[in-house]
C-alpha positions in Angstrom: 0.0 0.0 0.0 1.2 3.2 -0.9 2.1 6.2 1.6 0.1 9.4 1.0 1.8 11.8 -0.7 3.0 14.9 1.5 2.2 18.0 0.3 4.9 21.0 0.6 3.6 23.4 2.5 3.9 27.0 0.7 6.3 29.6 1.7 5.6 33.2 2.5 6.4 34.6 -1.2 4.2 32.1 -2.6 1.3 33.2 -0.8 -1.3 35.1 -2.8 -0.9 38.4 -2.4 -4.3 39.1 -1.5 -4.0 36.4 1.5 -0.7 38.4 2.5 -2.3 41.8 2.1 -5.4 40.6 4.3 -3.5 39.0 6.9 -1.5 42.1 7.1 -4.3 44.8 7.5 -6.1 42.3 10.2 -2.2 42.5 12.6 -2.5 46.6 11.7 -6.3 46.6 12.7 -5.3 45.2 16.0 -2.5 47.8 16.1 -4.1 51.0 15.5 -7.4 50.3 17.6 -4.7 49.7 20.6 -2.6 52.9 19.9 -6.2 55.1 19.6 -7.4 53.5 23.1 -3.8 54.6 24.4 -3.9 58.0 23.0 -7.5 58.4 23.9 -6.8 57.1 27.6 -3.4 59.2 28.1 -5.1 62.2 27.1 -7.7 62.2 29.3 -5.5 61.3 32.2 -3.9 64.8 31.5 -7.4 66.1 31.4 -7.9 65.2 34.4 -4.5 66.5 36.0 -5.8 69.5 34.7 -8.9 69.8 36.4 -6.9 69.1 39.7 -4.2 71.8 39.1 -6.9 73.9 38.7 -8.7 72.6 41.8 -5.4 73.1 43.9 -5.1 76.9 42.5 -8.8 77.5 43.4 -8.2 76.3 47.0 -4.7 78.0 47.3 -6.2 81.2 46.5 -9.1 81.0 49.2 -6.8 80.5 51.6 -4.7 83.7 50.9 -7.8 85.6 50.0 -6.8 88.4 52.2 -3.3 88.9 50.8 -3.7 91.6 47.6 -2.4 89.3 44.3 -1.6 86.3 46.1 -3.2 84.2 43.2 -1.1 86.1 40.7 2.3 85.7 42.7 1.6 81.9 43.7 0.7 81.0 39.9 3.7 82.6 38.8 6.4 81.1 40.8 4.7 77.5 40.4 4.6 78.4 36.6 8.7 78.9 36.8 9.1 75.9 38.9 6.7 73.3 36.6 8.0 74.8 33.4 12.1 74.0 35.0 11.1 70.3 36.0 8.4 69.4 32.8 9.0 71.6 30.0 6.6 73.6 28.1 2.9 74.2 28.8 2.6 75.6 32.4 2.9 79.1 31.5 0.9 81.3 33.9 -1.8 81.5 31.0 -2.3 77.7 30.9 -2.5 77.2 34.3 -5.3 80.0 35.0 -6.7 78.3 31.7 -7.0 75.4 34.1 -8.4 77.4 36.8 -11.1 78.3 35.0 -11.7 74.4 33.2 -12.4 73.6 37.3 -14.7 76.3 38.0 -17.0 75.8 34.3 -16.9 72.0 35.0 -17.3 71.7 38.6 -17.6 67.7 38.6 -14.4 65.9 37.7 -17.3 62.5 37.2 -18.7 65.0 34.6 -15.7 64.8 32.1 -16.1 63.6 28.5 -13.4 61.1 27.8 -14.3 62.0 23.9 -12.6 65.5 24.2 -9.2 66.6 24.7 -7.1 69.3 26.9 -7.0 71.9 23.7 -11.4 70.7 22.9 -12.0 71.7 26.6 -9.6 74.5 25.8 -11.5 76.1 23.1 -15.1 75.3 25.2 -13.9 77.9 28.2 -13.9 80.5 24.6 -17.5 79.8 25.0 -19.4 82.5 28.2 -23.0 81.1 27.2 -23.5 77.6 29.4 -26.2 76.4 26.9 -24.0 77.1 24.0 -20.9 75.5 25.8 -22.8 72.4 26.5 -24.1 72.1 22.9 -20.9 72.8 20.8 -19.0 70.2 24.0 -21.8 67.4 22.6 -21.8 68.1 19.3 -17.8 67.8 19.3 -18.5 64.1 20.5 -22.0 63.2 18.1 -19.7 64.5 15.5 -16.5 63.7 16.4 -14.8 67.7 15.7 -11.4 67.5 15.5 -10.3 70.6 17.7 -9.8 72.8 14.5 -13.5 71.6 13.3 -14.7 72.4 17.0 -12.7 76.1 16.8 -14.3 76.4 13.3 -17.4 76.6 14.5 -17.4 78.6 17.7 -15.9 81.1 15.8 -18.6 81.0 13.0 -21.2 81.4 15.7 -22.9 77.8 14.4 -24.8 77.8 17.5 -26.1 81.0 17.2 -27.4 81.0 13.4 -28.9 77.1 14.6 -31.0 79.6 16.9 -32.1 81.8 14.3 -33.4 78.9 12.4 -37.6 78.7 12.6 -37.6 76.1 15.4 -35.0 78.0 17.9 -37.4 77.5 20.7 -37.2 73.8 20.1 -33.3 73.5 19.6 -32.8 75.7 22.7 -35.6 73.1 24.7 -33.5 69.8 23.3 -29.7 71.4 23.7 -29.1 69.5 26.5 -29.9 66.0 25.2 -28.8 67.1 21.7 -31.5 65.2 20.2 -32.1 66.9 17.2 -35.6 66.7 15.3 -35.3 64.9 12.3 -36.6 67.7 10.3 -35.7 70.1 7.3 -36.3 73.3 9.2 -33.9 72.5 12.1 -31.2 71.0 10.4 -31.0 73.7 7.8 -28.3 77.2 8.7 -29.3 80.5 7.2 -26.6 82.0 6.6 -24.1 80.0 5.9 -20.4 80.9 6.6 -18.1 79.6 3.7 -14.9 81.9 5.1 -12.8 78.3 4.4 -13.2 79.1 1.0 -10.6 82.2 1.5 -12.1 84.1 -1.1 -10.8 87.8 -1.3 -13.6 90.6 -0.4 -13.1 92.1 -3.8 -13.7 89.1 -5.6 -15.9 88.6 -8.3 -17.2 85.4 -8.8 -19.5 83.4 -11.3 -21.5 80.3 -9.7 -19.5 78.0 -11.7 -16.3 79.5 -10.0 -18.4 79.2 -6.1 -19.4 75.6 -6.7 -15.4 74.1 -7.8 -14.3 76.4 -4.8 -16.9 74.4 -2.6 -15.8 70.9 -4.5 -12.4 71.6 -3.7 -13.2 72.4 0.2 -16.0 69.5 0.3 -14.8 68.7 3.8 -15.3 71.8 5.0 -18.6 72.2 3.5 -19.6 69.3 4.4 -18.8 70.4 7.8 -20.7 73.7 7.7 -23.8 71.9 6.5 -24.1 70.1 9.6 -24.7 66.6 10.8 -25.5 63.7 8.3 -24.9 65.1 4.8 -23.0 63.0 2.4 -21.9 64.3 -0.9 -23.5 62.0 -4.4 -22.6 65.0 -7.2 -22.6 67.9 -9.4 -23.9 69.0 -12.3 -26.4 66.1 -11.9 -28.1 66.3 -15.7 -32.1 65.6 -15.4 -33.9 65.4 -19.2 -37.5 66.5 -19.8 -38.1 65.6 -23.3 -35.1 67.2 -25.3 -33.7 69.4 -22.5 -31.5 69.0 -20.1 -31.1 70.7 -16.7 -28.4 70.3 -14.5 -28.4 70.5 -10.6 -25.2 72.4 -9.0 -24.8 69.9 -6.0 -26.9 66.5 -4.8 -26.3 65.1 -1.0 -28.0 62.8 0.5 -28.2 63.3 4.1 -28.7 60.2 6.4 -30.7 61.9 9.4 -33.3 63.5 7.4 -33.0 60.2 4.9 -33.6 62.6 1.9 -32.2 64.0 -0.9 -30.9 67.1 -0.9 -30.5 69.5 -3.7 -28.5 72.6 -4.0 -28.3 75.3 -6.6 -26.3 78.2 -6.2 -27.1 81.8 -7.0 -25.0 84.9 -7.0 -26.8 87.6 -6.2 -30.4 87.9 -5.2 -33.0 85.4 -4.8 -35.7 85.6 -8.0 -39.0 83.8 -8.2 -37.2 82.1 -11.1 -34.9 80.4 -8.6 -37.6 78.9 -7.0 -39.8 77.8 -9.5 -36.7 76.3 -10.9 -36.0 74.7 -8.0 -39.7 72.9 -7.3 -38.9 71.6 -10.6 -35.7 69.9 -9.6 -37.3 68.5 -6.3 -40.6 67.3 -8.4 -38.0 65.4 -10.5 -36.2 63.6 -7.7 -39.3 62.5 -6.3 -40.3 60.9 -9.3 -37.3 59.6 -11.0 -34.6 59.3 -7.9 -36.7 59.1 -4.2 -36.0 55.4 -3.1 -38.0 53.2 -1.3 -38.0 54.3 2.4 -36.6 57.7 1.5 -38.0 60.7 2.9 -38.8 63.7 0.5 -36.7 65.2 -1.6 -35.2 68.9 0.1 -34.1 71.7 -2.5 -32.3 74.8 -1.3 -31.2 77.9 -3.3 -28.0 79.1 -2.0 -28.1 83.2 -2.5 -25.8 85.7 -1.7 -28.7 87.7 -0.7 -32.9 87.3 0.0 -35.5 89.5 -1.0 -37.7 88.7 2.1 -41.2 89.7 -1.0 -40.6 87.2 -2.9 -39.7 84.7 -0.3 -43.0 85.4 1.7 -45.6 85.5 -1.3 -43.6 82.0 -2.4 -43.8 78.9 -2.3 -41.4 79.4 -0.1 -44.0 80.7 2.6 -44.6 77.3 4.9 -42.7 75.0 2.7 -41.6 72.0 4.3 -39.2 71.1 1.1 -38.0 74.3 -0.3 -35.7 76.7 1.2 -33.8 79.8 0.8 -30.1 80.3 2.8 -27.9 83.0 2.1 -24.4 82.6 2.3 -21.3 84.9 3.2 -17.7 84.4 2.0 -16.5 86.0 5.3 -16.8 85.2 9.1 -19.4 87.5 10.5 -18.6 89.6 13.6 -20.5 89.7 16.7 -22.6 92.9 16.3 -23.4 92.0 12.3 -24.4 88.5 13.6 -26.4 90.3 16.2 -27.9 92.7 14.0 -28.8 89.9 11.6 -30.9 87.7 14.4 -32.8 91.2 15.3 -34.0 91.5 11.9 -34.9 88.1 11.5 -36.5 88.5 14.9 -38.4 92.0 13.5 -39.9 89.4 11.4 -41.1 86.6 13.0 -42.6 88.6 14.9 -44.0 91.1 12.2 -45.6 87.7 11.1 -47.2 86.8 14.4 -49.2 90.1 14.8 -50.5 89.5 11.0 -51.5 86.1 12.0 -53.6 87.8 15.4 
């Protein structure tokens, strides 16, 4: 009887490289889920050696309360010391920064593991508690790097989410940061496209606006908001012989809808609109999946004639909307100035309504 024949087991180079490649990414899985938990769990260790520095300041200064600029003296001369023995980042400024991180988060149980020392940083920018919270969960829903996070406290995102038509709700749910599933409170007017660094002089074409916005998609994406995914542009839709074409298609996985975009420079016209409905009627009828909500359509204008958007179809729409846009960061008083007059009418609205 013969012996079975042995068969030669294969060496690494003869391997298919597909076998080699998979093997390899599953070892480098292991790897950087391991380094992240490490990174994640030192940084929050330092996070919370923050929030005891600043506890020990807090209680060093109550007990030489009655000596004129002992805080400033005793911060000092530990800042010399700390800085001598560990290097950078115990400057005087950092450690009242951590000061300050114990007295706006009191409860050291309370701390987000999600965040870093610079996320908590940038929060302590933030004098509004309600807005704090909201941009500290958001940061976490989201996952904000901290230059997404500085982004947009400096673009006031909380704010213009207030001016939206549903404030009183968003201010209601900030705490749980459950936010309706609904057009009107996902949906910024304005919105702030400063990343796109155009000059103030500039004079653009929308052709020139939307490759500007293609080529900072991450960004925009960002300063949409939560759940938007990019699908196109220039998506072509055909009635009969013609063809139309839509600036920018998303689909955005909270609302569950499409979402078109065309983009004006200049004013809003009744044209835009009309032309808009038409590009919305279209999705729903050629595009809107099964289980899909609604198809959304916003015109994106550098500026809103508020006539033409209240005798509209505009007026009430759950589908169509107007946003303006600026190139620039807004200041304080011009964002101010913006939420009174959108304010002015709401409540213009309300007395024609009585």
């Amino acid at each position: 009887m013969k012996s079975p024949k042995k068969t030669k087991a294969l060496t690494l180079k003869q391997q298919p490289p597909s076998l080699q490649q998979e093997f390899y990414s599953q070892i480098r899985e292991v790897i950087e889920q391991a380094r992240g938990k490490a990174y994640r769990a030192v940084n929050f260790i330092m996070v919370e050696a923050y929030w005891n520095v600043g506890r020990l300041i807090v209680e060093e200064e109550q007990k030489g309360e009655t000596r004129a600029g002992y805080g400033e003296e005793i911060v000092v001369e530990v800042s010399k010391r700390l800085t001598t023995e560990f290097g950078k980042g115990f400057d005087p400024s950092n450690l009242w920064h951590m000061k300050s991180f114990y007295l706006s988060f009191p409860k050291l149980e309370a701390l987000r593991r999600e965040l870093t020392w610079t996320h908590y940083r940038l929060l302590l920018k933030v004098e509004k508690e309600e807005a704090r919270k909201y941009y500290l969960e958001e940061a976490i829903a989201s996952n904000w790097s901290t230059r997404q996070l500085e982004r947009q406290i400096n673009s006031f995102y909380y704010e213009r989410l207030l001016s939206s038509k549903n404030r009183a709700l968003l201010k209601k749910e900030t705490n749980k940061l459950e936010m309706q599933a609904r057009p009107e409170d996902l949906i910024k007017d304005p919105l702030v496209l400063e990343f796109l660094n155009v000059k103030r002089d500039a004079k653009l074409q929308e052709k020139d606006l939307e490759s500007l916005l293609i080529s900072k998609l991450q960004d925009f994406l960002l300063e949409l908001g939560r759940g938007f995914s990019f699908v196109g542009r220039q998506h072509r839709i055909s009635a009969d012989t013609e063809h139309f074409y839509i600036d920018l298609v998303f689909y955005n996985y909270v609302l569950k809808c499409f979402i078109l975009i065309d983009l004006k420079i200049g004013r809003l016209t009744h044209q835009d609109i009309g032309q808009m409905d038409f590009y919305v009627r279209y999705f729903e009828d050629k595009m809107r999946g099964k289980g899909d909500n609604p198809t959304i359509g916003i015109v994106l204008c550098s500026e809103k004639n508020e006539t033409i958007v209240k005798y509209s179809m505009l007026k009430g729409s759950k589908r169509l909307f107007a946003s303006k846009y600026k190139l620039h960061l807004p200041t304080e008083a011009e964002l101010k100035k913006e939420l009174e007059h959108e304010r002015e009418l709401i409540e213009r609205e309300k007395r024609l309504l009585k």
